[in-house]
C-alpha positions as CSV (number, residue, x, y, z in Angstrom):
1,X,20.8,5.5,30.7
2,X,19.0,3.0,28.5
3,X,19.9,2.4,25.1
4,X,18.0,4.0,22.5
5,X,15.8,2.2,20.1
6,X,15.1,1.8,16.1
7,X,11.8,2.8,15.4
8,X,9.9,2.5,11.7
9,X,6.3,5.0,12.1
10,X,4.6,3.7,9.0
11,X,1.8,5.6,8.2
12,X,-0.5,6.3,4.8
13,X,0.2,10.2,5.5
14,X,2.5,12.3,7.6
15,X,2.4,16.2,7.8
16,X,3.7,18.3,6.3
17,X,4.5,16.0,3.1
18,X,0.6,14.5,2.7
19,X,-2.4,15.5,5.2
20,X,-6.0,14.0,4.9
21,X,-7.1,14.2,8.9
22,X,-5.5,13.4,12.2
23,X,-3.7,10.7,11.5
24,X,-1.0,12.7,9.7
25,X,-0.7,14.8,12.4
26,X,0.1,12.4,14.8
27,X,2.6,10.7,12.3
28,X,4.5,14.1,12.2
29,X,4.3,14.7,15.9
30,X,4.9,11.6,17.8
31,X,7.7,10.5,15.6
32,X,9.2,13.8,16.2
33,X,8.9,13.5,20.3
34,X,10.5,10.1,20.0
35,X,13.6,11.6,18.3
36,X,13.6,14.2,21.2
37,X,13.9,11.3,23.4
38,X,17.1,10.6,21.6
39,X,15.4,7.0,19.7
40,X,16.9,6.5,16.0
41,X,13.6,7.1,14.5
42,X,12.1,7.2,10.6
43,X,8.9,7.5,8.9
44,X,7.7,5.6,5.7
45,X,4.6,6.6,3.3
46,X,3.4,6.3,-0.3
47,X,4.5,9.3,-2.3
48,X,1.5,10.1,-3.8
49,X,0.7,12.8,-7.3
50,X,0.1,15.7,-5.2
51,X,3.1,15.7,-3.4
52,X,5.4,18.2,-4.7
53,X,9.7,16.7,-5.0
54,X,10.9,19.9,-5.1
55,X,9.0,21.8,-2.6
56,X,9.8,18.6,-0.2
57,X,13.5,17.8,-0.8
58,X,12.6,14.1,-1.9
59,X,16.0,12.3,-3.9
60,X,16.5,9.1,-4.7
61,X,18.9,6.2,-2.8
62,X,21.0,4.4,-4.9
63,X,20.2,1.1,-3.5
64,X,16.4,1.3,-3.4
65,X,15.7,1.9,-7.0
66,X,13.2,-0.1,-9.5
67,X,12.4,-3.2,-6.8
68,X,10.1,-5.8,-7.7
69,X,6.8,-5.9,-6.2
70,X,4.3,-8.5,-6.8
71,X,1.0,-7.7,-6.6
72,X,-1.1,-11.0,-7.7
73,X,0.0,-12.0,-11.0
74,X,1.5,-8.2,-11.7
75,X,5.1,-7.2,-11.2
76,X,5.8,-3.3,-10.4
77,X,8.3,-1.8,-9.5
78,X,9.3,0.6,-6.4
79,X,11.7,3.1,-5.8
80,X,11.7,4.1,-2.6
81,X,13.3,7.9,-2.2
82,X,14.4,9.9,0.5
83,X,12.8,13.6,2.8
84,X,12.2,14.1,6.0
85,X,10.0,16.1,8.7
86,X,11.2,18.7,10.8
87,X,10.2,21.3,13.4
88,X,12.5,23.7,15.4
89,X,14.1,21.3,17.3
90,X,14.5,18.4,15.4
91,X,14.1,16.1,12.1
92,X,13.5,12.1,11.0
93,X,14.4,10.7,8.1
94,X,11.2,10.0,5.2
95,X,11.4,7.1,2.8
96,X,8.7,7.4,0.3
97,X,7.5,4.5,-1.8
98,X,6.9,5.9,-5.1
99,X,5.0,3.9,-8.3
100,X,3.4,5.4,-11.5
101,X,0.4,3.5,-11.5
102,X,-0.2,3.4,-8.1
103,X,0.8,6.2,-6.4
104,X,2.5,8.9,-8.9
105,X,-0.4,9.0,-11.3
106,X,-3.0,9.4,-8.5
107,X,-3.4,13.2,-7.4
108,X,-5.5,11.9,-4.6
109,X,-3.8,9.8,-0.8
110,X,-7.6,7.1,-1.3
111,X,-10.1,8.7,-3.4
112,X,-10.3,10.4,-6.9
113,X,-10.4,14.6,-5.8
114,X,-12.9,14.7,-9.1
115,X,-15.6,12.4,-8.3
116,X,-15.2,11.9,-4.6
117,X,-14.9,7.9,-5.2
118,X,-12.6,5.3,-3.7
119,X,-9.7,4.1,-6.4
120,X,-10.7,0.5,-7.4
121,X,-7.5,-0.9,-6.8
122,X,-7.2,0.7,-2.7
123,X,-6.4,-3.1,-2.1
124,X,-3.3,-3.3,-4.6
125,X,-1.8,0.1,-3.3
126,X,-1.5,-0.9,-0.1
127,X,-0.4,-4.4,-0.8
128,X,2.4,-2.6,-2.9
129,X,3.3,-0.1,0.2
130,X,3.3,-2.6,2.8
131,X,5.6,-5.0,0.8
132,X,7.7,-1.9,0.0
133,X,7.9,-1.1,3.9
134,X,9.8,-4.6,3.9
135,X,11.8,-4.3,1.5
136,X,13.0,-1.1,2.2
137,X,14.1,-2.3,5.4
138,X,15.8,-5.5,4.2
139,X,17.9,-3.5,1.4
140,X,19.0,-0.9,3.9
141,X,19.8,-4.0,6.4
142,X,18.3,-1.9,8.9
143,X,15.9,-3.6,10.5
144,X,14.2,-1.7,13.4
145,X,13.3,-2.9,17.0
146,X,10.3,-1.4,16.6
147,X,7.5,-1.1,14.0
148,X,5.1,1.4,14.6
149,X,2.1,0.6,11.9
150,X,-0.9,2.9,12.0
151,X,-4.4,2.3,10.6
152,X,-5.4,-0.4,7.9
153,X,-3.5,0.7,5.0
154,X,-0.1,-0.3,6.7
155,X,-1.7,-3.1,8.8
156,X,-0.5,-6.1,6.1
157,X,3.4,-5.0,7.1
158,X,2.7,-7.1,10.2
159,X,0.8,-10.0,8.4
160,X,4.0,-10.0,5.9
161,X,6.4,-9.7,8.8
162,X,5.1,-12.8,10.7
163,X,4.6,-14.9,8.0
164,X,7.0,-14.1,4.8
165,X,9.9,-12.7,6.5
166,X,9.9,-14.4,10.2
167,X,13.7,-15.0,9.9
168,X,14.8,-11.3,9.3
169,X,12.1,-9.7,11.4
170,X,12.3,-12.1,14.2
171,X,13.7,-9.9,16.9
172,X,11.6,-6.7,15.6
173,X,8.4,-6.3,17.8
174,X,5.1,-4.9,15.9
175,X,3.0,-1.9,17.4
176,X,-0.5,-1.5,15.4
177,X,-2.4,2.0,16.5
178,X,-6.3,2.2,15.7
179,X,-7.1,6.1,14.8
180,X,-10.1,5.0,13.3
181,X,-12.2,1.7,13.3
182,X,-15.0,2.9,10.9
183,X,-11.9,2.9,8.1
184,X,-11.1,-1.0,8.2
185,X,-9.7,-2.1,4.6
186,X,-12.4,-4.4,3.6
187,X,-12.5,-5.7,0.2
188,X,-13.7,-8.8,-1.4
189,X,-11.9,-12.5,-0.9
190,X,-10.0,-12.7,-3.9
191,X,-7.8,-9.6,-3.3
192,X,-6.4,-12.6,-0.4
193,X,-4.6,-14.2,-3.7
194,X,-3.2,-10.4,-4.3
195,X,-1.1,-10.4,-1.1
196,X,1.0,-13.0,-1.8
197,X,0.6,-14.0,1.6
198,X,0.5,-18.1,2.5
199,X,-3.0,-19.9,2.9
200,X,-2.7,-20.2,6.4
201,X,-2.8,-16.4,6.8
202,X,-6.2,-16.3,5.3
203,X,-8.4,-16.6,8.7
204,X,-6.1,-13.9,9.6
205,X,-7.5,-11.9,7.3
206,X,-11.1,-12.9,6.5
207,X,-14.1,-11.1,8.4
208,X,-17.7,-11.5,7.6
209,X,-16.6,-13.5,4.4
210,X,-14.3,-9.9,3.2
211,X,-11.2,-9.8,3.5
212,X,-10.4,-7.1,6.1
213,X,-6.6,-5.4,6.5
214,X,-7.6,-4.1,10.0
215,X,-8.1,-7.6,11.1
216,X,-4.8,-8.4,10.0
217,X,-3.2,-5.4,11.9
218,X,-4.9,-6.6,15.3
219,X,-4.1,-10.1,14.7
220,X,-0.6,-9.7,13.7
221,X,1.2,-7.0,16.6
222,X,2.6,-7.3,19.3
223,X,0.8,-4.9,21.0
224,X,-2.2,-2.9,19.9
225,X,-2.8,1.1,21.0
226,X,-5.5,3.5,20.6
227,X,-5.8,7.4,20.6
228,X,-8.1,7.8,23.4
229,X,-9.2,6.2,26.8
230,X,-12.7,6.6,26.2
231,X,-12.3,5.6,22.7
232,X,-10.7,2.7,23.7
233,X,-13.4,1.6,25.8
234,X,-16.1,1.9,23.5
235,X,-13.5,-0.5,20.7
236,X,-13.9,-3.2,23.1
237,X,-17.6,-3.1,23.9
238,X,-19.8,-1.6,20.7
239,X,-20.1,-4.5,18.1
240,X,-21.8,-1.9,16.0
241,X,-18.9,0.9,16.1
242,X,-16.0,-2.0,15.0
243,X,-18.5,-4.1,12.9
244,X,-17.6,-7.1,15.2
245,X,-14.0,-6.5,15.5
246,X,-14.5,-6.0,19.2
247,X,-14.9,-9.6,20.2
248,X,-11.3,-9.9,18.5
249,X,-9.8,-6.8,20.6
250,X,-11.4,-7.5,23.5
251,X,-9.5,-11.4,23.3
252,X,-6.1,-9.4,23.3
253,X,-6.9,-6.4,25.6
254,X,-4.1,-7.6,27.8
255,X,-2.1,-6.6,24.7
256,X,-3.9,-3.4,24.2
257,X,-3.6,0.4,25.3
258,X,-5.3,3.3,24.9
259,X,-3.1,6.5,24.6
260,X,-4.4,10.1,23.9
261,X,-2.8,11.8,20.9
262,X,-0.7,15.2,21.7
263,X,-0.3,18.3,19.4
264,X,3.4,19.7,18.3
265,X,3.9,22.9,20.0
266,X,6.5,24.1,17.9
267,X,3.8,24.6,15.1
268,X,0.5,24.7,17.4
269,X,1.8,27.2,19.5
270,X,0.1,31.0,19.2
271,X,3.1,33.0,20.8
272,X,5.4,31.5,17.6
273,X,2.9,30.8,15.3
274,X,3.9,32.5,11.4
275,X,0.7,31.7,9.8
276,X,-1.4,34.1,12.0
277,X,-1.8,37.9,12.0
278,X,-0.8,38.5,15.2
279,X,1.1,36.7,18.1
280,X,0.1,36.4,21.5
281,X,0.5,34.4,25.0
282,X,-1.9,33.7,27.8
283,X,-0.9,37.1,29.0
284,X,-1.7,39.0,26.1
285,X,-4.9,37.9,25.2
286,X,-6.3,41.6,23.9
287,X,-3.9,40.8,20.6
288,X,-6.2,38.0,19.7
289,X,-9.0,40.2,18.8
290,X,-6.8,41.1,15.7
291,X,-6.5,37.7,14.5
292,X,-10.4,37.7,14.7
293,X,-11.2,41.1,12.5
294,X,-8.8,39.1,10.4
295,X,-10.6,36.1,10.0
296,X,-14.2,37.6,9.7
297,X,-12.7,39.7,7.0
298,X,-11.4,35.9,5.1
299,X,-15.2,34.7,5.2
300,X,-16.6,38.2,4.0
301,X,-18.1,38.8,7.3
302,X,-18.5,42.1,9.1
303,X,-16.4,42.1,12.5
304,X,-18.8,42.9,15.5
305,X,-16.2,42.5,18.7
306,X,-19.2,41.5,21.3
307,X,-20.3,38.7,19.0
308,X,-19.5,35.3,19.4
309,X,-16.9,33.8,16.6
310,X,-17.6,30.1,16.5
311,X,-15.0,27.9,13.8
312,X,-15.6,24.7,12.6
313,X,-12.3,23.0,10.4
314,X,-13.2,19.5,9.6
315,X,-14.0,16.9,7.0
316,X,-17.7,17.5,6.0
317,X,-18.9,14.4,6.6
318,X,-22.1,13.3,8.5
319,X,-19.3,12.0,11.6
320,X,-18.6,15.0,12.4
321,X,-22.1,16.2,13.5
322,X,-23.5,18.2,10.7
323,X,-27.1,16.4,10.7
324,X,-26.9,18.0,13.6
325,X,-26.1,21.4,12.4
326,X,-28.7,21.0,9.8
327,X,-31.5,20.3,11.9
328,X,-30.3,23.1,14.7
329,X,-29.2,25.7,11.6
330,X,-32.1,28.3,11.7
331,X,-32.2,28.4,16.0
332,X,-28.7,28.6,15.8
333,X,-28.8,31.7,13.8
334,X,-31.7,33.2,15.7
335,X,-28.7,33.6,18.3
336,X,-26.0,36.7,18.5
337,X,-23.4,34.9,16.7
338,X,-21.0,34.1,13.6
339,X,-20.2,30.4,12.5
340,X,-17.5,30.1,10.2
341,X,-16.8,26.9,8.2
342,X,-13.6,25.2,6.4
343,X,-13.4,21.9,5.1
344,X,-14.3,19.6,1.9
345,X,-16.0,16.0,1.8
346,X,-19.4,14.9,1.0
347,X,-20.7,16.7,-2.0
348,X,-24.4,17.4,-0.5
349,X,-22.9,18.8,3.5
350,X,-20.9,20.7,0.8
351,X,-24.0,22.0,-1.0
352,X,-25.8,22.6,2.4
353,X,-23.2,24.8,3.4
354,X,-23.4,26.9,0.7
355,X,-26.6,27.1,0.7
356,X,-27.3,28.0,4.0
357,X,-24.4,30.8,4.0
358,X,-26.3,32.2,1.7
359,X,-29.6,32.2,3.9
360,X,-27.2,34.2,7.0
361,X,-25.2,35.8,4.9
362,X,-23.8,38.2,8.0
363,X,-23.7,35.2,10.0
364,X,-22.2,32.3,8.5
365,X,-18.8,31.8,5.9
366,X,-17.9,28.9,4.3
367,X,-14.8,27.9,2.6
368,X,-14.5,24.6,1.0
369,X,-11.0,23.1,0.7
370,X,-8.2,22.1,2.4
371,X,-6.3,25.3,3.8
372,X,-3.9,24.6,6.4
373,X,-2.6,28.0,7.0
374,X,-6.3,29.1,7.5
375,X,-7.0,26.4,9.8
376,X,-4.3,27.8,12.0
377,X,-6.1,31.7,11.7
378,X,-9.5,30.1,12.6
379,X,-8.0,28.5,15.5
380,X,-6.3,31.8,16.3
381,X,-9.4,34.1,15.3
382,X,-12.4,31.9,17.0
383,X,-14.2,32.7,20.3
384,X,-15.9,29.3,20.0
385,X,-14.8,26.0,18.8
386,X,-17.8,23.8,17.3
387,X,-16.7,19.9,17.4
388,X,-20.5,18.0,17.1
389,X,-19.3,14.8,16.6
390,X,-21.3,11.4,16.4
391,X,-17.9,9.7,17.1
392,X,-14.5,10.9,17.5
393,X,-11.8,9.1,18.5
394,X,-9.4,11.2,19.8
395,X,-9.8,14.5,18.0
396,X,-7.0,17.3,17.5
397,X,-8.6,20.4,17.1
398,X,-9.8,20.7,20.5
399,X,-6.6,20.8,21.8
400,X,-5.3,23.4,19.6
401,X,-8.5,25.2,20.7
402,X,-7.2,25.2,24.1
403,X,-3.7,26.2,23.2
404,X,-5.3,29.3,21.1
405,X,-8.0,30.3,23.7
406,X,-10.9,29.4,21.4
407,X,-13.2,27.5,23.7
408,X,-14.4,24.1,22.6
409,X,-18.3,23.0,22.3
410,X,-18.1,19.5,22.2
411,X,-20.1,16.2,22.1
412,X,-18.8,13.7,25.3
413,X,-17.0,10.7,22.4
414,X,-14.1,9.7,22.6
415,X,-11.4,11.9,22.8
416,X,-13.7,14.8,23.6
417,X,-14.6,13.4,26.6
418,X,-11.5,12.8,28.0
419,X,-9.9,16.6,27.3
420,X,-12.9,18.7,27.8
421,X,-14.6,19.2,30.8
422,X,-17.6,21.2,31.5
423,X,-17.0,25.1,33.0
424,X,-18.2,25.6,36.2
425,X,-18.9,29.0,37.0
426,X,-19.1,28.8,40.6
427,X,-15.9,27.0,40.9
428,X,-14.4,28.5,37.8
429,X,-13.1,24.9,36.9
430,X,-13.1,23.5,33.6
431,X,-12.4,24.4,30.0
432,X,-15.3,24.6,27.9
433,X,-18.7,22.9,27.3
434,X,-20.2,18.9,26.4
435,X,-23.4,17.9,25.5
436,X,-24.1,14.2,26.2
437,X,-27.1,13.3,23.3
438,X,-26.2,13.2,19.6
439,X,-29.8,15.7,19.0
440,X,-29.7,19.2,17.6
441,X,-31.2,20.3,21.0
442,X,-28.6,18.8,23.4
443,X,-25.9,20.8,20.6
444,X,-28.1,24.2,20.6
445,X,-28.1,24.1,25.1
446,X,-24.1,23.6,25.0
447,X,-24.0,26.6,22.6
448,X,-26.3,28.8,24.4
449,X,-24.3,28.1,27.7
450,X,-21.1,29.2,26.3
451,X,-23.0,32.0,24.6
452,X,-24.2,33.4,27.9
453,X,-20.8,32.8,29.5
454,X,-19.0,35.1,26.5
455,X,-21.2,38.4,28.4
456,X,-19.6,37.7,31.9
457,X,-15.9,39.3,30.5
458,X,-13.5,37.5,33.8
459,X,-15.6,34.5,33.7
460,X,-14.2,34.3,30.2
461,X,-11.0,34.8,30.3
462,X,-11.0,32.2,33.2
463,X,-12.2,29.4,30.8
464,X,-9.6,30.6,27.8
465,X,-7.0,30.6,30.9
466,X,-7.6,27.3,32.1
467,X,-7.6,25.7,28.5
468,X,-4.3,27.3,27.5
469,X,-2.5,26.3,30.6
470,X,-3.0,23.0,30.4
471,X,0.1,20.4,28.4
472,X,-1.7,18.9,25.7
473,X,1.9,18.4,23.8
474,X,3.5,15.2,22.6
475,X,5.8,15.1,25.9
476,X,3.9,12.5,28.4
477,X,2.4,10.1,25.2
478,X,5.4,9.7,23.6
479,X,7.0,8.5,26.6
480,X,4.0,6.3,27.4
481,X,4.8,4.4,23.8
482,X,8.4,4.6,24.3
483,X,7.0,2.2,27.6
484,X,5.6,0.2,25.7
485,X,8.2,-0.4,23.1
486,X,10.7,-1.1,25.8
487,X,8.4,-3.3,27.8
488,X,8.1,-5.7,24.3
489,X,12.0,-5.9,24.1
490,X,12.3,-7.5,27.3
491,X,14.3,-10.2,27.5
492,X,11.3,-13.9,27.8
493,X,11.7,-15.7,30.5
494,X,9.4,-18.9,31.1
495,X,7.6,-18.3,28.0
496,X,6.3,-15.1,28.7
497,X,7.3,-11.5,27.6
């Protein structure tokens, strides 16, 4: 048996404790399947003002209280505290960098909730993480085998590893994961003096005359990983997509992997999930329908049981396809169908969405927010799952569409395109429905299909059938990165790893 490693999964949020998007699902669930593999494995984030001591079971550790951070010319201080995440198998230790001015004091994990605008000083709260990250490790003396580093706002860890601390981290190999290249950390050249970092780590740094923490991140690891094939492809070839970066991933794609992201079935899981009204299994499909009369009943809707539910949970920004919805909006609601809507972002798809709920008013519900218990009802409660997106890189919801039978209307990006594939009705393969072009009327076809498909009863329950039979858990990607880690840890021999 080999030995198991020590892993560090930094990330800017993991679920339950603080959830934006994605990413903090995949910090909750991939750490998780790496302690399942039996890997001494902990989590790190910034403890920010929303998060809640008591309702997490945060306490302080004696020896990682009030530690001097320099940010620039500033001193603060860190103390780093103690949780953990947990499902029904397992749990992994959470240190939690905490700071009044930078983390405590701010209700929001990167933007003020109030005004919808970036803090001004994004730069110096990450600066302050990542050197926390190091110091936490160095206090503890544990210092992993692994460090797992996800997105730009823990992508200076590695620049601080490999230049600052090269002695204590020497033996500790650096894994940097991409969930989303349009977020890169770019801010102007004189936060470089901020880091602390030497002058020759500048060029490391610098892109398009910015200084860029996702630069850093690629530069920096050992090995660099994505969250979808397809995604991964289009990182190394669209200059636009990575604003250039893709000349610098593709010099180290011999160093790079693209892995799809899994969902936790212990919480995505519709036979065991508490947070919908009723339970149910592949084999008991005629419960769903009660989780639906639910849901319509959340958005204020009538519940009709031969028309079509379609959900949408996502951020509301224009990413995630909702030009597209606007232009398509009144055709779509010529159709026999109900949309419902939950998510918050920018302020005018916010407006829209009102607005236009109020135009259907027996078709369409919006709620804007954050809900997670409703997200999991609107998985359970859907016929229809809308994903329109201009890009996505690997995309969650689609997959807990398929594990609640709510069949996924995609655009072919990223992620999309490598879980969903078109239903054939002749062959009965394939588990739900693409549209290639980014226009309203490539969208409004893929939705008519699947709207025409709902009237054949058998064909449908094929294409839930198919989707919820297929293993879209952690299991096969987190032993694809434990590959990886081991393969970094191999002994050198002539030079080479």
């Amino acid at each position: 048996m080999p030995k198991p490693l020590s892993i560090l999964f930094v990330a800017s949020e993991i679920y339950p404790i603080a959830k934006t998007g994605g990413v903090a699902d995949v910090a909750y669930g991939l750490p998780l399947a790496l302690r399942d593999l039996e890997h001494d494995v902990r989590v790190m984030l910034p403890k920010y003002g929303a998060i809640s001591e008591r309702k997490n079971k945060i306490h302080e550790i004696n020896r990682l209280k009030d530690i001097p951070i320099d940010v620039g010319n500033v001193r603060e201080f860190a103390t780093v505290k103690s949780s953990s995440i947990v499902n029904t198998r397992t749990k992994v230790q959470a240190y939690m960098t905490t700071n009044k001015p930078y983390f405590d004091s701010k209700w929001g994990l990167y933007s003020d909730p109030e005004t919808g605008e970036e803090y001004p000083d994004n730069d110096e709260r990450f600066i302050f993480f990542a050197r926390s990250v190091i110091q936490t490790c160095t206090l503890l003396g544990w210092i992993p085998q692994v460090v797992h580093l996800n997105d730009w706002h823990t992508a200076l860890v590695a620049a601080y590893m490999r230049t600052l601390y090269t002695q204590q981290f020497k033996n500790t190999k650096i894994v940097f994961t991409i969930h989303n290249i349009s977020n890169q950390g770019v801010f102007p050249l004189k936060t470089f003096q901020k880091t602390g970092l030497p002058d020759t780590a500048l060029e490391n740094l610098k892109h398009k005359n910015k200084i860029n923490f996702l630069k850093a991140g690629i530069t920096y690891a050992d090995h660099i990983t994505t969250v979808s094939k397809t995604y991964g492809e289009q990182l190394l070839s669209d200059a636009k997509l990575t604003d250039g970066l893709n000349t610098l991933l593709r010099a180290r794609k011999d160093s790079y992997t693209p892995i799809i992201n899994g969902i936790d079935t212990t919480i995505w899981t519709p036979e065991k999930d508490k947070l919908i009204v009723k339970r149910y299994t592949i084999d008991s499909l005629d419960k769903k329908v009660e989780n639906k009369e639910a849901l319509v009943k959340r958005f204020n809707l009538q519940y009709k049981p031969e028309t079509p539910l379609i959900a949408m949970v996502s951020r509301l920004v224009e990413q995630k396809g909702f030009g597209l919805l606007k232009e398509a909006a009144n055709a779509l609601f010529q159709e026999d169908l109900q949309l419902v809507i939950l998510g918050e972002g920018d302020k005018d798809i916010e407006e829209w969405l009102q607005a236009i709920a109020q135009q259907y008013p027996q078709k369409m519900g919006v709620k804007i927010g954050f809900d997670e218990n409703l997200s999991h009802l609107m998985e359970a409660g859907s016929d229809m799952y809308l994903m329109p997106s201009l890009f996505e890189p690997c995309g969650l919801n689609q997959m807990y569409s398929f594990a609640y039978g709510s069949v996924p209307i995609v655009r072919a990006t990223g992620g999309l395109k490598d879980t969903v594939h078109e239903f054939d009705p002749v062959s009965r393969i394939g588990n739900g429905f693409i549209f290639e072009e980014y226009n309203a009327e490539a969208m409004l076809a893929a939705v008519r299909r699947a709207l025409a498909l709902y009237k054949d009863k058998s064909l449908w329950v094929q294409i839930i059938k198919n989707g919820m039979s297929e293993d879209h858990s952690w299991h096969n990607s987190s032993r694809k990165y434990e590959e990886i880690y081991r393969k970094l840890l191999q002994p050198q021999t002539n030079g080479k790893a």
